[in-house]
N, C-alpha and C positions, 0 to 999 in steps of 0.2 A: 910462540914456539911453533913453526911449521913442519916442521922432519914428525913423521909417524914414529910410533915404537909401539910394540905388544905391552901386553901388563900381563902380570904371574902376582895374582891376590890369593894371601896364603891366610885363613881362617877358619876358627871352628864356626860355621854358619850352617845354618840347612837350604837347600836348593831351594824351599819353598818361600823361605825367609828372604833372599835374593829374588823374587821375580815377584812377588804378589807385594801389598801396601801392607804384612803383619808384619814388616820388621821394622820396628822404630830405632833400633839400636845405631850405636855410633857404627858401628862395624859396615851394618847395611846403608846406611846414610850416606856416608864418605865412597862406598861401591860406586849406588849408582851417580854419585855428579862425578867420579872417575868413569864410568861408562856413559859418560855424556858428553865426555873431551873428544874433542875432532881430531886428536893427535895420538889419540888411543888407535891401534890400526885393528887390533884384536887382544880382547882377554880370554886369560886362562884363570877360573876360580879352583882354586883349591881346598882341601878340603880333608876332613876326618875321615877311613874306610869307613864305621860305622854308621854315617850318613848316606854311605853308598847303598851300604846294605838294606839299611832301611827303603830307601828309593826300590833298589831290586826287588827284596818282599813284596815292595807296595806292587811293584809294577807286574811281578805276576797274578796279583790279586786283582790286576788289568784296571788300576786309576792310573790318572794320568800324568806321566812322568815321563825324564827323559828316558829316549829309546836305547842308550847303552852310559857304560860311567864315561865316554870317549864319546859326547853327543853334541848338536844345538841344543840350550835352549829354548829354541823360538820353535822346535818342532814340539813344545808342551803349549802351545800357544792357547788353551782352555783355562790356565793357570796364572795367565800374564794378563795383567792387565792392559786394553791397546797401546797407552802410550809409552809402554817400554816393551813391546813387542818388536820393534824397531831396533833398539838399542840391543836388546839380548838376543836378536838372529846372528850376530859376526862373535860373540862369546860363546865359550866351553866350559864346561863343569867338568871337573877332574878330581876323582880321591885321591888321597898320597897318602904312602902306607908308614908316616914320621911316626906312628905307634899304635900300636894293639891295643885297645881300651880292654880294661878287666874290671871287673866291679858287677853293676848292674846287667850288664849287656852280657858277661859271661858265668853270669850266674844262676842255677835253677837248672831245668832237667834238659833245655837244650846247651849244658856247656859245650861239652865235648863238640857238636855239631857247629855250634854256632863258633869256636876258636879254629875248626877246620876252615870254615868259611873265611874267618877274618885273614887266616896265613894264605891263604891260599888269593885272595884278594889284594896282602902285600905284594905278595912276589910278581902278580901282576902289574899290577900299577907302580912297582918298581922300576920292572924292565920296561914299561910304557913311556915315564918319564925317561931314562936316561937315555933311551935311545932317542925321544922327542928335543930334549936339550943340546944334544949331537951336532940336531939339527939344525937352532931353534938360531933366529937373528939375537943380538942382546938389544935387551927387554928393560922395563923397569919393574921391579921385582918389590911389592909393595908388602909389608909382611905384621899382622895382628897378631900369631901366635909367636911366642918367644922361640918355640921348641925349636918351629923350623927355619931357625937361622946355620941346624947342624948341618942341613941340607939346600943352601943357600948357594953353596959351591956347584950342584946341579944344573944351576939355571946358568947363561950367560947373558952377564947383565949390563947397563947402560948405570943405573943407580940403584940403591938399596934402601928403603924406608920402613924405617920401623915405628908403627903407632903403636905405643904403649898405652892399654887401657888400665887402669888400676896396676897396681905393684904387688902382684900375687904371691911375692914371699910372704908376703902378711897376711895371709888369705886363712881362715883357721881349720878350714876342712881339707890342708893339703898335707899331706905325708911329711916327715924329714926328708926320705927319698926324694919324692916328687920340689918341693923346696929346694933342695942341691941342687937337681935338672933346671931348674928356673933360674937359680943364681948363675951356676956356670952359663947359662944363654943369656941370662945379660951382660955379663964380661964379655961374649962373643961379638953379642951386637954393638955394645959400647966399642969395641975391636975394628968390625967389619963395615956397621954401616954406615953410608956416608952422613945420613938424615936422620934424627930423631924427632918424632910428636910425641908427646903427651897430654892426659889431659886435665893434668893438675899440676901445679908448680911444685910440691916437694916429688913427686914423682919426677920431675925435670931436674929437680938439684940432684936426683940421684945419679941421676947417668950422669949428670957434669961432675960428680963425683968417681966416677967409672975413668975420667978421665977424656971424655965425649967433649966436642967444644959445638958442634952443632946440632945444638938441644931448644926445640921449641915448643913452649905450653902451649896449645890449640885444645880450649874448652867444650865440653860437650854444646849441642845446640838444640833448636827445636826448630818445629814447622808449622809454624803458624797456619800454614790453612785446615791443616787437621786437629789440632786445639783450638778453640776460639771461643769465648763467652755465648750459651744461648741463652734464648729470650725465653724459650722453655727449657723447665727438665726433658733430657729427652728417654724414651720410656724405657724402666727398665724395670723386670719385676722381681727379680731378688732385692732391690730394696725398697718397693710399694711396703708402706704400713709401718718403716721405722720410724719414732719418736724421733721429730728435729726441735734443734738443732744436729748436724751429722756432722764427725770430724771424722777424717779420712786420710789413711795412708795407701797407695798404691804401690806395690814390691817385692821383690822378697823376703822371706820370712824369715830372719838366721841372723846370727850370732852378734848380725851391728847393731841389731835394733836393743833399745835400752830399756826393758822389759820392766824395773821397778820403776821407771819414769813412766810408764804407760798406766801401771799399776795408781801410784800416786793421783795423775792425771784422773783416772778414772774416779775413784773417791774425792777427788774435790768439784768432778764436774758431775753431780748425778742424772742433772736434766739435762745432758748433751747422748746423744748414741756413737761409741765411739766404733768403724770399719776396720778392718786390717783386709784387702783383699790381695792378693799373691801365692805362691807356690810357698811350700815350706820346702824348703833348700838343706835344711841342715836339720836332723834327727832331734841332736843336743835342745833344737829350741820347745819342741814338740809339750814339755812339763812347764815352761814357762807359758805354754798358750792355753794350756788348760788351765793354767790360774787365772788367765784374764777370763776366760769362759764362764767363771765364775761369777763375776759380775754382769748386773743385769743390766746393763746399759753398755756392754761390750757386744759385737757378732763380727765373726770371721766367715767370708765367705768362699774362700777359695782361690782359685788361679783364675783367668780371665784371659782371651786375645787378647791381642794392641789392638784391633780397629773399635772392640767393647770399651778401652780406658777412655777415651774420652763422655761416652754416657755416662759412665759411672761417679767422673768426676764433677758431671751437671748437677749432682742431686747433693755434693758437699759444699758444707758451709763454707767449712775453715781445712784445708790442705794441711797436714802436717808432715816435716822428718824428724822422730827423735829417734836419731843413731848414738851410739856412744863414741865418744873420742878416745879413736884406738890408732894402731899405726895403720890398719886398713882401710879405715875411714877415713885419713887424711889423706888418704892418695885416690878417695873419689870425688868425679861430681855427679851429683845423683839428678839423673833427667825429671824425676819425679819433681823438684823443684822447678825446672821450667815449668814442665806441662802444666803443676797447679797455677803457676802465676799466667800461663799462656790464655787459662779458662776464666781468669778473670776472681781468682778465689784470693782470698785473705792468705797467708804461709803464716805457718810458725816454724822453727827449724832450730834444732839445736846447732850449736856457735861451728860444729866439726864440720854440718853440711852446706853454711854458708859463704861461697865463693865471691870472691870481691866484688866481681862485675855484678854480683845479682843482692848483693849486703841492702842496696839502698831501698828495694822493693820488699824487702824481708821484714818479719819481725824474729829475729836473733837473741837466741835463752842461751846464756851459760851452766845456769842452775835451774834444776826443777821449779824451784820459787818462782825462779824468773822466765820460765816456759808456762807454767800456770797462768799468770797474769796476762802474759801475750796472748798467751788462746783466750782467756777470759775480753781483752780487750779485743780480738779477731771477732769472737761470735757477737760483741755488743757493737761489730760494724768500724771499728778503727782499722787505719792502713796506713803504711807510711808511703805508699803511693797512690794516685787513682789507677784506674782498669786502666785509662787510653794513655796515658803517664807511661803505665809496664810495659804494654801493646808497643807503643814506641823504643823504649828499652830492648825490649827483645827483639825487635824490628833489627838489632844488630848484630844477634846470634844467632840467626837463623842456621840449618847446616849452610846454605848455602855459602853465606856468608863464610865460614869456618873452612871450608875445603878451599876458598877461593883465598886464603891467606895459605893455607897448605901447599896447594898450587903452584900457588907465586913463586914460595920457595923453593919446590922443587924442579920448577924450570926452569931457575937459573941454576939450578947443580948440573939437570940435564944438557945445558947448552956450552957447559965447559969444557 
């Protein structure tokens, strides 16, 4: 494809997330090898106000950030690492005011101050885009959040892509309200856009149920150079001193994870220590983690970077997912099973979190019984593949790989 166009990438991400190596997510992954295409002429990142603000606060507290929400990038150049310092000087970062967040952010003694600020940041970056769109050449207009497909009509566009991550009707921490807004934006999208990704197959049957005929599963991937089996632990000292064998789950902490499997697991493994490290996402789990607390062979240690998860996954034996088989869980694929198989570790997984392409490197439990045994057979050293076996395997889903299937297809939509 030689003809240039702009890109208009519409996400909930943090600016920081975007230009440093702590975003492993599919969202920032698929960013930068789109700001790596030589047919990109210039991106606009878009974005949540409340990530604005946050940058503003910060920047009065003079760290360093961009110098307005209408800025370079590449003038944060102390936050970039050199070789995307390059790519993020022709990119813009832009809040869009597709909604007011309330909850956490407008809660406690700065409400009132802190919803002045947020209205007052819509109607800015209101009048910012639509006067910018006026102007703007069409663009291809790449879109992560469902919301803002209400606001899609804004941009003028060349084509319209929407990557679907997980099917957030099923999401169990989301309102009825907020569930309705998600359903009607998927009708719109299955409506409007020319392109859909997803990145699980019944997620894709859903939009081909919408009525969508250009529906394509593009799976999550990984990056092998920053997972990779070491020859050492490498050091880390919240877990110096735990009793191995270690089993390990790296994630969130909420409502997929199958809290009486972990329980079980624990009472028949007692000379194993078993990790939960991640955020806790959801309140609801908060009583279930105090009962694993209770066992002595259980420690939760918290949330962690992305550049810490690969240390931490040097010091486990046996990687585990046990999620439960719910409708939210079968519309992910959960990166944590790359990364553990990327470091060279034994997987166990229950049957919801394993994906075709990665089935043969697994070991796959239907039932507790039969999740028991596989770990029991993981820590006594069985695998159903070797390291350089996986290494090779995944050799094929790298993101690279994955956007470069993405790609293809969307530049033959572009060239019609």
């Amino acid at each position: 494809m030689s003809e240039e166009l702009p890109l208009y990438y519409w996400s909930i991400i943090s600016f920081k997330a975007i230009v440093t190596t702590a975003g492993n997510s599919r969202v920032t992954r698929i960013l930068r090898e789109l700001l790596q295409q030589p047919e990109i002429s210039q991106a606009f990142l878009i974005n949540q106000p409340s990530f604005f603000l946050r940058h503003l606060f910060s920047r009065l507290c003079k760290r360093t950030l961009p110098d307005k929400g209408l800025s370079s990038p590449g003038k944060s150049a102390q936050v970039i690492p050199e070789e995307l310092q390059q790519i993020c000087l022709k990119n813009i970062y832009l809040p869009f005011p597709h909604q007011i967040p309330r909850g956490r952010i407008t809660d406690g003694p700065l409400f009132w101050p802190l919803r002045l600020a947020l209205k007052a940041n819509c109607l800015w970056a209101r009048h910012l885009h639509r006067k910018m769109a006026s102007n703007a050449e069409p663009a291809l207009l790449w879109l992560t959040d469902p919301v803002a497909i209400f606001y899609a009509a804004l941009f003028p566009r060349r084509l319209l892509v929407f990557d679907a991550i997980d099917n957030l009707l099923y999401h169990p921490r989301r309102s009825k309200a907020n569930k309705a807004l998600i359903a009607s934006a998927y009708k719109k999208i299955a409506s409007d856009a020319e392109l859909i990704f997803t990145n699980t197959e019944p997620l894709a049957q859903y939009f081909r149920s919408l009525g969508h005929r250009e529906v394509f599963c593009v799976p999550n991937g990984i990056d092998l150079d920053l997972f990779k089996p070491q020859e050492e632990r490498l050091s880390v000292d919240a877990l110096s001193g735990f009793k191995r064998p270690i089993v390990g789950y790296v994630g969130g902490i909420q409502e997929r994870l199958d809290f009486p499997l972990l329980e079980y697991l624990l009472r028949k493994n007692p000379g194993a220590t078993f990790v939960l490290i991640g955020p806790i996402v959801s309140p609801k789990v908060r009583i279930s983690l105090k009962r694993l607390l209770t066992f002595d062979n259980f420690r939760y240690l918290g949330p962690i970077s992305w550049p810490e998860v690969p240390g931490y996954l040097s010091h486990f034996d046996v990687g585990i997912v046990p999620h439960q088989d719910t409708a939210q869980t079968r519309s992910m694929d959960p990166l944590k099973t790359y990364e553990y198989l990327a470091m060279g570790l034994p997987v166990v997984v229950s049957k919801v979190a394993a994906s075709e392409e990665l089935a043969p490197a697994l070991l796959v439990a239907r039932e507790k019984e039969e999740f028991d045994l596989h770990l029991k057979e993981a820590l006594s050293g069985k695998r159903p593949m070797e390291p350089g076996e996986v290494r090779l395997l995944l050799g094929r889903f790298t993101w690279r790989r994955r956007f470069e299937k993405m790609w293809q297809i969307a530049s033959k939509k572009i060239l019609r």
